[in-house]
C-alpha positions as CSV (number, residue, x, y, z in Angstrom):
1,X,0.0,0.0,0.0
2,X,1.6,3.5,-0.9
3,X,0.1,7.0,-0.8
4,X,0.6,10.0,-3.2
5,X,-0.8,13.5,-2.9
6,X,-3.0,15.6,-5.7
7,X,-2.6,18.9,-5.0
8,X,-5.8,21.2,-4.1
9,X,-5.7,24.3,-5.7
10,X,-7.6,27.9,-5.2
11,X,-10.0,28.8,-8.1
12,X,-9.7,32.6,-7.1
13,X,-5.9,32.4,-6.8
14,X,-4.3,29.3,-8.5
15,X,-2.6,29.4,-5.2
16,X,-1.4,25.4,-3.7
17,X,-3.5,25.5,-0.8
18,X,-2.6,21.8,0.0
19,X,-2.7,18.2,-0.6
20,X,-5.1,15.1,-0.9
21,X,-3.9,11.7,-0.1
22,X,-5.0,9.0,-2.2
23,X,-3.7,5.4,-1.7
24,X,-1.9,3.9,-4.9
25,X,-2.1,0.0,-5.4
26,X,-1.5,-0.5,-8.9
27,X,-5.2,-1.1,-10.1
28,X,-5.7,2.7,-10.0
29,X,-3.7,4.7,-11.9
30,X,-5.0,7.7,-11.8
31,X,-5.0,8.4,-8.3
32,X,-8.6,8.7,-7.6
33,X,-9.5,8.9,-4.0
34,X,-12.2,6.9,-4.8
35,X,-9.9,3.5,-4.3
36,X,-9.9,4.5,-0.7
37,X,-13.2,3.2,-0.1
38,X,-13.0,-0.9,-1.3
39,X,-10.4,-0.7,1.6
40,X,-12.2,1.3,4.2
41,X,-15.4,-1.5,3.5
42,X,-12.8,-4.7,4.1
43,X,-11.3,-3.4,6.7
44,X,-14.8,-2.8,8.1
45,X,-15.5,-5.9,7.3
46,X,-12.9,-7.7,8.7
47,X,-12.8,-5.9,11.8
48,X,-10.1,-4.0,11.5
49,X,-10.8,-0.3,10.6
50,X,-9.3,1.6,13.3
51,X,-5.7,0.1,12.2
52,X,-5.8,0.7,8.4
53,X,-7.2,3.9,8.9
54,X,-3.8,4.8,11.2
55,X,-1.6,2.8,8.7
56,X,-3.4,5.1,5.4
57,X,-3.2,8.5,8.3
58,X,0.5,7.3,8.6
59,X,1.4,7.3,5.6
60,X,-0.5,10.2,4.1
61,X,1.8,12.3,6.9
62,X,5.1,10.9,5.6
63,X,4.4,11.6,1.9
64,X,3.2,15.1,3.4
65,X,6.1,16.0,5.4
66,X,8.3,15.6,2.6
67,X,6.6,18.1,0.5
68,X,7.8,21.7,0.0
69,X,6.7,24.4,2.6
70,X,4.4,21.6,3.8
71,X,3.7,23.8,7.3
72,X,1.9,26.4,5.1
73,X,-0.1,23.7,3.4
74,X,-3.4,21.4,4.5
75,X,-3.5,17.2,4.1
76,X,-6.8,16.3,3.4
77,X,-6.9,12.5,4.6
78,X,-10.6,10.3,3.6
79,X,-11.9,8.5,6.4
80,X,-14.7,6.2,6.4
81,X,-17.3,7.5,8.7
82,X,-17.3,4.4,10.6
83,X,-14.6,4.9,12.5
84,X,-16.6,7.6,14.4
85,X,-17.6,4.3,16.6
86,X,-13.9,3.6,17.3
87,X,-12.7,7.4,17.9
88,X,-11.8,6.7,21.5
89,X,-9.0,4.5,20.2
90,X,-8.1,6.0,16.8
91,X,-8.4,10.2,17.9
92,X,-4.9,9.1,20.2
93,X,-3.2,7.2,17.5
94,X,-3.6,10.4,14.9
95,X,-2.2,12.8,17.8
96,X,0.8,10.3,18.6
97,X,1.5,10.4,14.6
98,X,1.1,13.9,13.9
99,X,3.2,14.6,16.8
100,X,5.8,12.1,15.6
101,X,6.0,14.0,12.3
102,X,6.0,17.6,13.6
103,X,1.9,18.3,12.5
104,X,0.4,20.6,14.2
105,X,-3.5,20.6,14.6
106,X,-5.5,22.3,12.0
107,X,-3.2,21.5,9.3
108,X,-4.9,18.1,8.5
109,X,-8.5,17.6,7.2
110,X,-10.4,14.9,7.9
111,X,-12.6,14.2,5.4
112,X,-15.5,11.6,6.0
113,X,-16.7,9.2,3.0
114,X,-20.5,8.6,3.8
115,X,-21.2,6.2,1.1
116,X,-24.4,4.4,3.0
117,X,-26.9,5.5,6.2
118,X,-25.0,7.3,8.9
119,X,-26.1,6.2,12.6
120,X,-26.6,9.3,14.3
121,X,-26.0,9.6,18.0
122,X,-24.3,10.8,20.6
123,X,-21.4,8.3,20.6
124,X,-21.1,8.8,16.7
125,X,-20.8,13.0,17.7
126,X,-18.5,12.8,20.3
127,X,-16.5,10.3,18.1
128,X,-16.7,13.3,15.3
129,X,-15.6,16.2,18.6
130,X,-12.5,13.7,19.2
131,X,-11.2,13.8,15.9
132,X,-11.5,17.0,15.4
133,X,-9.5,18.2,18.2
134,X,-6.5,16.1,17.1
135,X,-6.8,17.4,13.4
136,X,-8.8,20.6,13.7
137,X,-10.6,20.4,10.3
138,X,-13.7,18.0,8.7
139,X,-14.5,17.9,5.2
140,X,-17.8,15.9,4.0
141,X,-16.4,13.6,1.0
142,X,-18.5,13.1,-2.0
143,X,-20.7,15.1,-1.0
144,X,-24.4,15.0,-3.1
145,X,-24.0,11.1,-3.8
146,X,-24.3,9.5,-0.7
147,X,-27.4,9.0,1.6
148,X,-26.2,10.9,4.4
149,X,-24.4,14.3,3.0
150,X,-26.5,16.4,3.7
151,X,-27.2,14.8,7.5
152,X,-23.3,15.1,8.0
153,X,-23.5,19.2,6.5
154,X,-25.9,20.0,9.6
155,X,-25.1,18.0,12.1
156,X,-20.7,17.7,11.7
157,X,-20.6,21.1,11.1
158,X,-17.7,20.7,8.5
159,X,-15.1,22.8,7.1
160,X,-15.3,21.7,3.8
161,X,-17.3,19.8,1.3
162,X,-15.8,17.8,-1.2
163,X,-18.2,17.4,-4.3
164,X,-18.4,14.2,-6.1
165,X,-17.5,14.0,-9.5
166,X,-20.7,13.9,-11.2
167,X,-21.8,17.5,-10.9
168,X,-18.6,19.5,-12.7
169,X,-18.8,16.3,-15.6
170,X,-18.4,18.0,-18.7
171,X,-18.2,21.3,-17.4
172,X,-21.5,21.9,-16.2
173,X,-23.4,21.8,-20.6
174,X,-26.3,20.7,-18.7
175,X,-28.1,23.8,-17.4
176,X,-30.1,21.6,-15.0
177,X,-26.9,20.5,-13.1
178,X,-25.4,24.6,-13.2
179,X,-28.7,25.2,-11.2
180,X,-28.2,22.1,-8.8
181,X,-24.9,23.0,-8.1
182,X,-25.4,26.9,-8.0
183,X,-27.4,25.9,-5.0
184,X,-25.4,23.6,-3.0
185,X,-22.6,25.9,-3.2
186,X,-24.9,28.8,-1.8
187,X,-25.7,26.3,0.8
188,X,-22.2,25.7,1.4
189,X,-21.2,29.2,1.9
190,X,-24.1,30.4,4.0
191,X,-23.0,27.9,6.5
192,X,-19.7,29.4,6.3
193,X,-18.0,26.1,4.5
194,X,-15.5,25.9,1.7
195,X,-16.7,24.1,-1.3
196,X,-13.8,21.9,-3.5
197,X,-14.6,20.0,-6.8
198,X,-12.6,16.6,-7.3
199,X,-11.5,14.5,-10.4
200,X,-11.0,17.8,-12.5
201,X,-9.8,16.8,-15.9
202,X,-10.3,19.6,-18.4
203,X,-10.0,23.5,-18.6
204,X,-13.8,23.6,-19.5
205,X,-14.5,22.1,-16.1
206,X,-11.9,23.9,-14.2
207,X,-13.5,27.4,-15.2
208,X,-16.8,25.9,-15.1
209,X,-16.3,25.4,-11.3
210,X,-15.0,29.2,-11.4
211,X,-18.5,30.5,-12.4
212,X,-20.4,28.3,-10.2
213,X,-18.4,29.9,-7.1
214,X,-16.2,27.0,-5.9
215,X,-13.5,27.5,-3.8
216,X,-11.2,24.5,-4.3
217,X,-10.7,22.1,-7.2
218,X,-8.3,18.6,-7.5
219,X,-7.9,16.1,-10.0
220,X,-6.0,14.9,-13.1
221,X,-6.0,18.4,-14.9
222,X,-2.5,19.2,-12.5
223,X,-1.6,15.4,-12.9
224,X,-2.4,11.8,-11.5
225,X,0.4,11.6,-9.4
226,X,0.6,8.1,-9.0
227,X,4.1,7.5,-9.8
228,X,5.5,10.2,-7.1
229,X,4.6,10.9,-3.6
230,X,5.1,15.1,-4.2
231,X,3.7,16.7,-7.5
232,X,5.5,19.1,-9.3
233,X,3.7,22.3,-7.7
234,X,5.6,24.7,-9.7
235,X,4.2,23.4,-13.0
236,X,1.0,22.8,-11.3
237,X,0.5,26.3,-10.1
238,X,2.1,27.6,-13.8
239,X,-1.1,25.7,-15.4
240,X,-3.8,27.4,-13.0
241,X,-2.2,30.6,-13.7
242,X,-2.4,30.4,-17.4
243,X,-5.9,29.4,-17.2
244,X,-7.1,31.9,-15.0
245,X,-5.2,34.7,-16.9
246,X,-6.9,33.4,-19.9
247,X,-10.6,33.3,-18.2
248,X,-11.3,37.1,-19.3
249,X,-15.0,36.6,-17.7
250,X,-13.2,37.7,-14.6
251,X,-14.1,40.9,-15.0
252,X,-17.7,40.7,-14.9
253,X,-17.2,40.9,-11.0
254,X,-18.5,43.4,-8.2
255,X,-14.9,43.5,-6.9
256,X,-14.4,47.2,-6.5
257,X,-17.7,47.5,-5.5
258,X,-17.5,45.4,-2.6
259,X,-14.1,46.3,-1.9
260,X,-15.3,49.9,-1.3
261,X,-18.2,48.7,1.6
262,X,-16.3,46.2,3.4
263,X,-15.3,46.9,7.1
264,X,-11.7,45.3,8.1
265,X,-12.9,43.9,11.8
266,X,-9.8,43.1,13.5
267,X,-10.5,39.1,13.4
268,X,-9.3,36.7,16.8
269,X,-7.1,33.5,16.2
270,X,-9.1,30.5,16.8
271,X,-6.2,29.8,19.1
272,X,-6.5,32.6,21.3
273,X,-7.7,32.1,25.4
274,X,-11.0,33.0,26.0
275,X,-9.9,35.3,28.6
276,X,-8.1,37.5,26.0
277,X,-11.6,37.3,24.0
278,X,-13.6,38.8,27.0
279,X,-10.5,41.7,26.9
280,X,-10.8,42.6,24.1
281,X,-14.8,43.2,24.1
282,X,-14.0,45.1,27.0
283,X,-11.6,47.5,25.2
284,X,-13.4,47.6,22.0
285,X,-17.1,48.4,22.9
286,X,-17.9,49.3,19.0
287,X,-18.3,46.0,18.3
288,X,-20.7,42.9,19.5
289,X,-18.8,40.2,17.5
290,X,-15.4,39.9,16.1
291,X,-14.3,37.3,13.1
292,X,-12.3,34.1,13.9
293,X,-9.7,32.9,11.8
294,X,-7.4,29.9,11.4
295,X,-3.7,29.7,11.3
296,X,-3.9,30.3,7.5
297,X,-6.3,33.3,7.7
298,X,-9.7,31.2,7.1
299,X,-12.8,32.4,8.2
300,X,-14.1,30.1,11.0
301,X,-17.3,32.0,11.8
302,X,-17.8,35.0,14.6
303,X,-17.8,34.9,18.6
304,X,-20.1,37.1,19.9
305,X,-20.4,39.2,22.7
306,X,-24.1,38.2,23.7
307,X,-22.7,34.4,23.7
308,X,-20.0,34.9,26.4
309,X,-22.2,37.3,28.5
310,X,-24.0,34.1,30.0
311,X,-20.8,32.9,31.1
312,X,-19.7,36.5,32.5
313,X,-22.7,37.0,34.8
314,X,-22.4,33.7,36.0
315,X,-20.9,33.0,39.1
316,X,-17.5,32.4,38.8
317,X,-17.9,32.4,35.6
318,X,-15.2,34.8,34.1
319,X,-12.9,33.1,36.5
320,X,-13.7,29.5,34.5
321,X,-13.1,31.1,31.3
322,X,-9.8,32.8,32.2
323,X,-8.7,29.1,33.4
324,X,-6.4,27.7,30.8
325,X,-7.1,24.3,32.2
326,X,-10.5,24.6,30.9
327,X,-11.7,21.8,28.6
328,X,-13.6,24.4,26.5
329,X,-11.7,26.4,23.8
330,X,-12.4,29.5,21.2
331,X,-14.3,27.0,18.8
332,X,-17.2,25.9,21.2
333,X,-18.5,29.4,21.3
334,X,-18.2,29.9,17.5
335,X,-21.2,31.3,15.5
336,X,-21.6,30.1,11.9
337,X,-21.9,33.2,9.3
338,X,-22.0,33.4,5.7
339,X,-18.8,33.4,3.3
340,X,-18.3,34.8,0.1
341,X,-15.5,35.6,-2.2
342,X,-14.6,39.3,-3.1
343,X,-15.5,38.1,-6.7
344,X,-18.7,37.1,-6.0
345,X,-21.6,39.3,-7.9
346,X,-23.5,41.5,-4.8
347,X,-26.7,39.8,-6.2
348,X,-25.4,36.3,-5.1
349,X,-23.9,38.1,-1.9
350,X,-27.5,39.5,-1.1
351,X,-28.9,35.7,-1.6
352,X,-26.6,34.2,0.3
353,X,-26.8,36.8,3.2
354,X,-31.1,36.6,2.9
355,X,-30.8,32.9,3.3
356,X,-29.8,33.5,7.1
357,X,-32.4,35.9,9.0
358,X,-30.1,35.4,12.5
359,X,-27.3,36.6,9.6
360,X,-25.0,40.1,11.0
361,X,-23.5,40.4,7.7
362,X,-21.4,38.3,5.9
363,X,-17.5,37.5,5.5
364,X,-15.9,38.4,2.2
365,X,-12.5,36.8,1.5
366,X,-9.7,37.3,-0.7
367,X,-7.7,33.6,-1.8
368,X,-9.9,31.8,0.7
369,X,-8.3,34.3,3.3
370,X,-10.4,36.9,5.6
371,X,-10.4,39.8,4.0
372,X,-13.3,42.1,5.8
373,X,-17.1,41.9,7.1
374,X,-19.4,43.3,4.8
375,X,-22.4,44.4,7.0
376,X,-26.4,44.4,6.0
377,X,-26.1,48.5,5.9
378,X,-23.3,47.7,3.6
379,X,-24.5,45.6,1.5
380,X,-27.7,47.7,0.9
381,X,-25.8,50.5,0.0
382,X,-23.5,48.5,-2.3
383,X,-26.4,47.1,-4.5
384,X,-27.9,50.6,-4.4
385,X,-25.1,52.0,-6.1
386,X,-24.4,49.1,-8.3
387,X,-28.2,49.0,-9.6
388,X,-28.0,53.0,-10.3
389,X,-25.2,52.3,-12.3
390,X,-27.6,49.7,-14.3
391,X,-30.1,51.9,-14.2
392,X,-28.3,54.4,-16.4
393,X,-27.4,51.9,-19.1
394,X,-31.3,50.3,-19.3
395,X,-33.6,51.1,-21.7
396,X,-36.1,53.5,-20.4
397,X,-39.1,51.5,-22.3
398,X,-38.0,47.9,-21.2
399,X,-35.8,48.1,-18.6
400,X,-33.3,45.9,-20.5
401,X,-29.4,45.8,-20.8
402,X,-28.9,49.3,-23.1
403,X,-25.6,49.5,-25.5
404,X,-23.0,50.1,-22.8
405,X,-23.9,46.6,-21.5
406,X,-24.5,45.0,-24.3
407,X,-21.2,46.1,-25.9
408,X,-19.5,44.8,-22.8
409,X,-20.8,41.5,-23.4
410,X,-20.2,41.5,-26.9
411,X,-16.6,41.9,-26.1
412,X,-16.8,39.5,-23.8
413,X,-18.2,37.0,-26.3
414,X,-15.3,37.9,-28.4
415,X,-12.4,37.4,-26.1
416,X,-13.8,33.8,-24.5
417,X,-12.7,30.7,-26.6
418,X,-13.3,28.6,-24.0
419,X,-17.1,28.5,-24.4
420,X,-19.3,27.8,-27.5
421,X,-21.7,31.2,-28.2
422,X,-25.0,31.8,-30.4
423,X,-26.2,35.2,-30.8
424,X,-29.6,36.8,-32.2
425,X,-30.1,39.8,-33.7
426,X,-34.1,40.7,-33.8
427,X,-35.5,43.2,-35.3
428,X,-39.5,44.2,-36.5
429,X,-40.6,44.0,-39.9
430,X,-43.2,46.7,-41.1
431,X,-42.7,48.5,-38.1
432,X,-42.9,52.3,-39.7
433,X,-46.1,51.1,-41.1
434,X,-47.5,50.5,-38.0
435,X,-46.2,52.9,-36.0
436,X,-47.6,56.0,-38.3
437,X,-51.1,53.9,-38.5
438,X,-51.7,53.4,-34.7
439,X,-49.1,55.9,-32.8
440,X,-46.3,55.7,-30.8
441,X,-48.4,54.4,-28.3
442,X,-49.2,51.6,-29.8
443,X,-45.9,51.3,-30.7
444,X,-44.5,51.4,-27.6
445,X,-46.8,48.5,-26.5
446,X,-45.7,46.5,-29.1
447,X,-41.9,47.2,-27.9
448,X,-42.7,46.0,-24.8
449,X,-44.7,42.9,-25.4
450,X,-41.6,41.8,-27.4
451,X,-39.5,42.6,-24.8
452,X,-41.9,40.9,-22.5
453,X,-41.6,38.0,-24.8
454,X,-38.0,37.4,-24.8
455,X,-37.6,37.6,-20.4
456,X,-40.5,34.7,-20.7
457,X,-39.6,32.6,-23.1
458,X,-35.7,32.9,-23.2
459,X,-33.9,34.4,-20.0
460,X,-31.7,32.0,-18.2
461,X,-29.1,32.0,-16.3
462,X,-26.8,31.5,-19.6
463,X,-28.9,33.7,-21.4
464,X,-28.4,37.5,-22.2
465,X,-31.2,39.7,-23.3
466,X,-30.5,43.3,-24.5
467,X,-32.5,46.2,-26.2
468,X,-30.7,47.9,-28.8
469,X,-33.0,50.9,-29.4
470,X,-36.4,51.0,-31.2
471,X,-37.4,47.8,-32.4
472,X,-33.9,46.6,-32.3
473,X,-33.0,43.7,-29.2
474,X,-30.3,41.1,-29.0
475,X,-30.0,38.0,-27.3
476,X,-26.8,35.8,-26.5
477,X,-26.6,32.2,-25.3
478,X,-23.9,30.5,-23.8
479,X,-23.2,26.5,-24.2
480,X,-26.5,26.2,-26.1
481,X,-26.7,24.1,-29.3
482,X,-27.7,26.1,-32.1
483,X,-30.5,24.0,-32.8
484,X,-32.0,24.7,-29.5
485,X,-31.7,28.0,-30.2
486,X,-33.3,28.1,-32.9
487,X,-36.1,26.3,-31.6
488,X,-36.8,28.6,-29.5
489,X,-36.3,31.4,-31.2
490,X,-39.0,30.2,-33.8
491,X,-40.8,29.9,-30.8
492,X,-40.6,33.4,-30.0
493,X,-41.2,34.9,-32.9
494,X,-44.7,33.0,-33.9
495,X,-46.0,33.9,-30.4
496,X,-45.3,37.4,-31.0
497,X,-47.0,37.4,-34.7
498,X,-49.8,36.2,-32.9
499,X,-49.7,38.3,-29.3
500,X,-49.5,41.5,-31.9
501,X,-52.6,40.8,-33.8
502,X,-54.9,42.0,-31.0
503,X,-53.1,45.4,-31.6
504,X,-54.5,45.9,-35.1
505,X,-58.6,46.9,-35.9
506,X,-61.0,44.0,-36.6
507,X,-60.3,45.2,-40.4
508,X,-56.5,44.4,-40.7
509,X,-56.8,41.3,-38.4
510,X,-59.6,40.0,-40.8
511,X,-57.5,41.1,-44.3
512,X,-53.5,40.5,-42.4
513,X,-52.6,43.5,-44.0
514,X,-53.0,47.3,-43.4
515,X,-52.4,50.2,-46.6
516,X,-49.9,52.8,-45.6
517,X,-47.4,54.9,-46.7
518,X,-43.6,53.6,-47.0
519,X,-40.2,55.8,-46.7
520,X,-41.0,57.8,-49.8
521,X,-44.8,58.9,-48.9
522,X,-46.3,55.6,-51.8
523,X,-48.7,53.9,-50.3
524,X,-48.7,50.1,-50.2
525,X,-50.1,47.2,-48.4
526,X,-47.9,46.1,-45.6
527,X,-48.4,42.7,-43.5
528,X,-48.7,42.5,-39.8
529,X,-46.1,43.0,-37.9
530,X,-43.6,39.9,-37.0
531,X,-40.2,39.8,-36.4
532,X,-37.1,39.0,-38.2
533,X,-34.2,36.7,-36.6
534,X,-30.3,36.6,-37.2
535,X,-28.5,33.8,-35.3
536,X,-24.7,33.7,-35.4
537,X,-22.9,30.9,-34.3
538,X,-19.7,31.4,-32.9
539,X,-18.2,27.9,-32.0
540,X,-15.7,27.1,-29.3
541,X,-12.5,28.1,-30.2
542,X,-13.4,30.4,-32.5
543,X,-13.4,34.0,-30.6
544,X,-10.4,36.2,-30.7
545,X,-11.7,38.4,-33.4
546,X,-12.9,41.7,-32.9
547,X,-16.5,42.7,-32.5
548,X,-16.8,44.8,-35.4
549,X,-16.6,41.8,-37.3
550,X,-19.2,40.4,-35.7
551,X,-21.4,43.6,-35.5
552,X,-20.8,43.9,-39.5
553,X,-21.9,39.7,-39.7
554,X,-25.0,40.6,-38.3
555,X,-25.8,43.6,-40.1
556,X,-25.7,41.4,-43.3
557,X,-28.1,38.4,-41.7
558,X,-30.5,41.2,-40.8
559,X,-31.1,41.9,-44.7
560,X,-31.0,37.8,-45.2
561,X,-33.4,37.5,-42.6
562,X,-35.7,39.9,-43.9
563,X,-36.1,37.8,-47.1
564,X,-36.2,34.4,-45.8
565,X,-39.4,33.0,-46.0
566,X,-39.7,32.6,-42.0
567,X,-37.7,35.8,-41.1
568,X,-35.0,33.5,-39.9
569,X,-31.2,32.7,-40.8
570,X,-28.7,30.9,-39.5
571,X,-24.9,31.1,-39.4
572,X,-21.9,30.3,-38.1
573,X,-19.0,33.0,-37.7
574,X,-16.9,33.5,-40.8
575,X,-19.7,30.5,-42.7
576,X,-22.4,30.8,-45.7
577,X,-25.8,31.9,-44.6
578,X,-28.0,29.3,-44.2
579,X,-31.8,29.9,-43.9
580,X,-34.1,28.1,-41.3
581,X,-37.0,25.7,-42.3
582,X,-39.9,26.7,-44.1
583,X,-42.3,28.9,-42.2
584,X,-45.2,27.2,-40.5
585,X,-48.4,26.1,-42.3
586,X,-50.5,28.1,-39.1
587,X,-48.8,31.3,-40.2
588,X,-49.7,31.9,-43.8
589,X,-48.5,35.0,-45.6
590,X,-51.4,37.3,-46.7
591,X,-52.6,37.4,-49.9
592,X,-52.9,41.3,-51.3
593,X,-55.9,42.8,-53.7
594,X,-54.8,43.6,-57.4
């Protein structure tokens, strides 16, 4: 049996923030912790769990010690949760080990596989209080697969989760498993725990964990280790760089804006006496709570004043806090509070912080590290300014993204080769006609049912809607086949010929035609209004360019769209125009008097 280490690494920072043991026996080759578990269940089996548990801990701490700057680093070590039922005799053989190799407590994670029903009692939670004081930190393994994850996330109180697999699998092209995992993370970080994908393999998936706010990723994308007990970090850490300097969607952030709010609370070290706690509420009496941090600077949650006052009035209680012979420490009297990243948009900060009513604020980090308290006030005022600044870019008709934004995103588009892109350019036809028949009025309503029309039927979370000016909008779609989009687009645009109709007289509804005058004062019969479609499909890999090239692409399918016989053409960046199906038997084209 021999162990080798994956590295873990920060999404924000491409920064080594430690190392994950996985056992190596030959029949596993690419180091996935997931071989740890056949053991754990024969050992369990035969009775012996407690001992090949020390013998993997054991060697997990040799490989670790011998890894560079290894006391700034974390060793995440699996553990079957079983062995919460043998704690009493396994919690002193990790402290003899670590203290063998020099370890000190908090720099090893426990993490707990829960692969079947967890028995939950007092035994199995005082098992889980044992272990953690010899290693200081609990991760939940494969979290989301087994039958007890989210028993464990409530009741253990863990530092980290440790997603399985399945939800980053082919970086997140199923919008159904973005929305799933958008919502354990928020979970996660409400609670105040660090979320880390494993059994990362490609870029896509590695930036795909980026956008879903992940803390931590691992897997074969910096290397299956599985001939060497130490990765090369260097080359590991060059790799995350690269991609993260490449990942230009960084700058869609709220980072200066939250940067300007936050309040830089003077945190406590978790390992500070309580005595000095109660000291320092006595000389600071601005605040009620302070952060708690780790070793490394890792938000651990806040004590608060209220929750050492009980022990303060007591009798003789100050004097039993001040004792350092105590059994209870800084932890016991910490209170959970949300986490969030500096990058993190202030809309996902607000839903995070709304999730927690008891909430004070929430922590914002830098690199996983405390960086300041961001406080409800705060965080009122930042989305205040941030939605002003919105406000003066929206269209004052339909409320939508105005050309400031959507040129932003355009560029975006432009500059990301990492992701596959389809955008539609819509626009009315027989507009004028209309508009000079019926008003502006009416034209305005007709302006906003469209728009109307595309929030219903098309916004998503990888969907962006924009309004041009007049009867001008764009949409974009991320990841989205371009058949799909076109479905729906085809979709759009028949429920708008028909919404319209109600606008016209009984007369133009009956004939599908109204007589007006065009551009040069002749008058003609025009058709009821519909709307014309451009889709350009811009595949992966294929961005780069600049968006004038793509503003002048979809200038031309506007005038192919036009005279296509359903309004709608297709095509992909830098390709021949290719024109959609035949329009729809339901949705004849009027027939005009001689």
């Amino acid at each position: 049996m021999r162990v080798a280490l994956l590295p873990v690494v920060s999404l924000h920072s491409a920064r080594c923030i430690g190392y994950e043991a996985v056992l190596v026996d030959g029949s596993d080759d690419t180091g996935s912790a997931q071989g740890l578990q056949p053991l754990f269940v024969q050992a369990a089996a035969a009775g012996v769990l407690s001992d090949v548990t020390a013998e993997v801990f054991r060697l997990a701490l040799h490989a670790f010690v011998q890894c560079p700057r290894w006391e700034e680093n974390q060793l995440f070590v699996s553990m079957d949760v079983r062995v919460l039922g043998c704690s009493d005799r396994l919690a002193p053989q990790l402290g003899a080990l670590m203290e063998s190799c020099g370890v000190d407590r908090g720099r090893v994670v426990l993490a707990l596989e829960a692969h079947g029903p967890v028995r939950v009692c007092d035994e199995a939670m005082e098992g889980l209080n044992a272990l953690r004081a010899v290693a200081g930190r609990v991760a939940i393994s494969h979290f989301g697969t087994g039958s007890s994850g989210l028993l464990l996330l409530f009741l253990a109180n863990p530092d980290y989760i440790q997603l399985d697999r399945f939800f980053i699998t082919g970086g997140l092209s199923s919008s159904r498993r973005r929305i799933f995992l958008g919502h354990m993370v928020n979970l996660a970080h409400l609670l105040g725990v660090r979320v880390m994908a494993r059994g990362v393999e490609t870029e896509q998936e590695y930036l795909a964990c980026r956008e879903a706010g992940l803390d931590l990723v691992q897997g074969p994308l910096f290397g299956a280790e599985s001939d060497r007990c130490c990765p090369d970090m260097e080359q590991v850490l060059a790799r995350a760089r690269d991609i993260n300097a490449r990942d230009r969607r960084r700058a869609e952030t709220d980072q200066d804006l939250v940067q300007a709010r936050i309040t830089r609370i003077p945190p406590i070290p978790e390992d500070a006496q309580l005595a000095d706690v109660l000291e320092r509420f006595r000389l600071d009496s601005t605040h009620t709570f302070f952060p708690v941090v780790s070793c490394d600077g890792e938000p651990l949650g806040l004590v608060r004043e209220q929750t050492l006052k009980n022990y303060v009035y007591a009798p003789y209680g100050k004097e039993l806090l001040s004792n350092k012979g105590y059994a209870r420490q800084l932890r016991d009297f910490l209170w959970p509070c949300p986490v969030a990243d500096i990058r993190t948009s202030a809309e996902k900060i607000l839903e995070i912080f709304s999730a927690d009513e008891d909430s004070e604020g929430i922590i914002i980090t830098a690199d996983g590290c405390y960086a300041g308290f961001l406080s409800a006030r705060s965080l009122l005022r930042l989305l205040n300014e941030k939605n002003l600044a919105v406000a003066r870019d929206q269209n004052p008709l339909t409320r939508l993204p105005g050309n400031t934004m959507i040129n932003a995103y355009m560029a975006r588009v432009m500059e990301d080769s990492q992701s596959s892109w389809c955008i539609v350019y819509f626009d009315f036809d027989g507009f004028k006609p209309f508009n000079d028949t019926y008003g502006f009025r009416q034209g305005d309503r007709a302006i906003v049912l469209f728009a109307n029309l595309l929030v219903r039927d098309l916004r998503r979370d990888d969907v962006f809607i924009g309004h041009i000016g007049g009867d001008d909008f764009v949409a974009g779609f991320r990841n989205i086949s371009p058949e799909m989009v076109l479905e729906r687009v085809r979709d759009l645009t028949a429920c708008f010929r028909r919404d319209v109709e109600s606008f016209y007289d009984p007369d133009a509804r009956r004939n599908g035609y109204i007589v007006a005058s065009d551009r040069n004062g002749t008058r003609q019969y025009f058709p009821l209004l519909s709307a014309s479609a451009a889709v350009v499909h811009i595949p992966q890999g294929a961005g780069g360019r600049c968006c004038d090239h793509l503003a002048e692409t979809m200038a031309r399918l506007k005038s192919e769209a036009k005279a296509a016989p359903d309004r709608i053409v297709v095509a992909c960046l830098g390709e021949p125009v290719r024109r959609a199906s035949a329009p729809p038997a339901t949705m004849p084209e009027p027939v005009f008097p001689e």
